[in-house]
C-alpha positions as a Markdown table, in Angstrom:
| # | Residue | x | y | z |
|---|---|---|---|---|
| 1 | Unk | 125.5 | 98.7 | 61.6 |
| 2 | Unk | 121.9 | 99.7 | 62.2 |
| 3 | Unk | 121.4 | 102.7 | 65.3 |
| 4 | Unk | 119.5 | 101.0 | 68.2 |
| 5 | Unk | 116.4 | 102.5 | 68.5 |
| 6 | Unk | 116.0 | 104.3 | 72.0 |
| 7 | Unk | 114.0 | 102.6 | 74.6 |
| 8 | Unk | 110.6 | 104.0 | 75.6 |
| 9 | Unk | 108.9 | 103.5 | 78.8 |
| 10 | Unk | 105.6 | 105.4 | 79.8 |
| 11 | Unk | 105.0 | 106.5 | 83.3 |
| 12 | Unk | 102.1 | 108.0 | 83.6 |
| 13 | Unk | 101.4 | 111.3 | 85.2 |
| 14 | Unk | 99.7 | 109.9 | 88.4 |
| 15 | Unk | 103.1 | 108.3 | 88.9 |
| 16 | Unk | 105.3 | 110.9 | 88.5 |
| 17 | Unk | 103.9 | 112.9 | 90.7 |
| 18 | Unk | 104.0 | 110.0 | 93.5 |
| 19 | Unk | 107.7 | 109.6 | 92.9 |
| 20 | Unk | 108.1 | 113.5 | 93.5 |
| 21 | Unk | 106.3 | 113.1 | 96.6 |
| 22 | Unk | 108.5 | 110.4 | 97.7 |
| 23 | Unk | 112.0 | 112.3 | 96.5 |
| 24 | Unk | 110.5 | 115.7 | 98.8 |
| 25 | Unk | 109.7 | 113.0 | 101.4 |
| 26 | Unk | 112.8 | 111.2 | 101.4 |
| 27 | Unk | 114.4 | 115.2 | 101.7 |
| 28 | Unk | 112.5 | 115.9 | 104.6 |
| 29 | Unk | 113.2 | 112.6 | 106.3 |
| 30 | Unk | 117.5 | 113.5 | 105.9 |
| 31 | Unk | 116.3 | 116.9 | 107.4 |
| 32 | Unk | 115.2 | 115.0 | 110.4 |
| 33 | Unk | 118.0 | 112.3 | 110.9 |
| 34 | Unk | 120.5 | 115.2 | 110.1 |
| 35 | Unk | 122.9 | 115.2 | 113.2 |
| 36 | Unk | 122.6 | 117.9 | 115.0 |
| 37 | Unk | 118.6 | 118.4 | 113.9 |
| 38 | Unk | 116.2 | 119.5 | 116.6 |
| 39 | Unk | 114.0 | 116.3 | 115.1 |
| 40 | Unk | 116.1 | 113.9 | 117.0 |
| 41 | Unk | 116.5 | 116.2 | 120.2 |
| 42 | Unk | 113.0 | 116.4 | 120.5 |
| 43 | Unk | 111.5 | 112.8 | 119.5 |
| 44 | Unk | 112.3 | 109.4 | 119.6 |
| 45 | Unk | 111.9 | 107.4 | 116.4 |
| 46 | Unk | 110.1 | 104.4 | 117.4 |
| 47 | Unk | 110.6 | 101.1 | 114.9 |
| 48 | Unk | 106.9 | 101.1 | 114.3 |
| 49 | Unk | 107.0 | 104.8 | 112.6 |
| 50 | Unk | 110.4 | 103.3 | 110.8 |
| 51 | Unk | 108.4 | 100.5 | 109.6 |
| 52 | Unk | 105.6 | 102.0 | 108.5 |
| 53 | Unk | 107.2 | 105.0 | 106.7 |
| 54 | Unk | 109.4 | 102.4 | 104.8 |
| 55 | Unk | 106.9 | 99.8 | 103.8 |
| 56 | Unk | 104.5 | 103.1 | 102.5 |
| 57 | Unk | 108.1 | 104.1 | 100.5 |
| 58 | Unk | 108.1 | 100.3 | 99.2 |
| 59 | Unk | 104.8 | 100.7 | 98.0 |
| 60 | Unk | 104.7 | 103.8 | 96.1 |
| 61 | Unk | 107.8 | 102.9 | 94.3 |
| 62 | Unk | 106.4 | 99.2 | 93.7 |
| 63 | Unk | 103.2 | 100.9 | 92.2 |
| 64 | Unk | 105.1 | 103.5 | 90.1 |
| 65 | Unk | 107.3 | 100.9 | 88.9 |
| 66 | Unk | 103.7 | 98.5 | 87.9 |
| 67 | Unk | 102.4 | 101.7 | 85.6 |
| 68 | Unk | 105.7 | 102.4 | 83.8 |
| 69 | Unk | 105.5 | 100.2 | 80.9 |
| 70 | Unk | 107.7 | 100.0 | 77.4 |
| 71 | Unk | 105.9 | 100.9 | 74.5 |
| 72 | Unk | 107.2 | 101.0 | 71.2 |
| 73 | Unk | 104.8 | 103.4 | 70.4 |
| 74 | Unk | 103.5 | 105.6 | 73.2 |
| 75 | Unk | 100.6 | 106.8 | 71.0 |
| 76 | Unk | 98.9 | 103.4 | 70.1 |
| 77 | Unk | 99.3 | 102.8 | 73.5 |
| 78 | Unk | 97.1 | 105.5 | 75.4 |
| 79 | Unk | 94.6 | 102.8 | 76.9 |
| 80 | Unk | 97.0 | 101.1 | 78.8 |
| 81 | Unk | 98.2 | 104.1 | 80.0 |
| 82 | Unk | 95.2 | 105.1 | 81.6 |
| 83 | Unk | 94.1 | 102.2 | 82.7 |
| 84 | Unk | 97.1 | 102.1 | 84.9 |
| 85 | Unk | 97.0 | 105.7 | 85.8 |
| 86 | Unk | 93.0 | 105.1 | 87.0 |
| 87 | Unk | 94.4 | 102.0 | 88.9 |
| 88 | Unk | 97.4 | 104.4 | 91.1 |
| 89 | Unk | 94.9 | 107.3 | 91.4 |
| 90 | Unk | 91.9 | 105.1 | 92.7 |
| 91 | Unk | 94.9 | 103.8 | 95.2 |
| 92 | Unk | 95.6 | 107.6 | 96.1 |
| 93 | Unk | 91.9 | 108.3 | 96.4 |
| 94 | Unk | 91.3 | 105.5 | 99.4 |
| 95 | Unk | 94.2 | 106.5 | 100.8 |
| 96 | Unk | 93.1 | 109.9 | 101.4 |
| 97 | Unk | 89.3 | 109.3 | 101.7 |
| 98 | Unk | 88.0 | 110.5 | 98.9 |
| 99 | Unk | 84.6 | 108.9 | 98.6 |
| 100 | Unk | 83.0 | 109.0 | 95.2 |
């Protein structure tokens, strides 16, 4: 019986570092909810700030999940990887403002 070979999907740098800003987001957001936590004491969380923080968490992950890609060979395929990685960072650079 033949070994399988391992499966290999690319995620390119630009989305790696969106998914750690979503797993430090998502730790802040427990810190908040935590029972007891001053965040709820102080503030009401309205359903539009509920909404909006989840559809922005839906989107990151749908974009990081769009640039990961198998490749059988991760070095034949270094065009599609940064043609998906220009794609998430021009995303990040309207969100922010950045003007070229």
């Amino acid at each position: 019986m033949q070994p399988v070979a391992p499966s290999v999907f690319v995620l390119p740098d630009e989305a790696h570092l969106e998914l750690i800003k979503v797993r430090d987001h998502l730790r802040l957001m427990t810190r908040f909810v935590e029972p007891g936590s001053v965040a709820l004491d102080d503030r009401i969380l309205h359903p539009h700030a509920l909404s909006y923080w989840f559809t922005t968490l839906w989107r990151t992950l749908d974009e990081c999940l769009q640039a990961t890609y198998w490749s059988g060979d991760p070095a034949l395929d270094l065009e599609e990887a940064h043609a998906r990685a220009a794609a998430l960072r021009e995303r990040n650079e309207d969100l922010r403002g950045v003007a070229e």
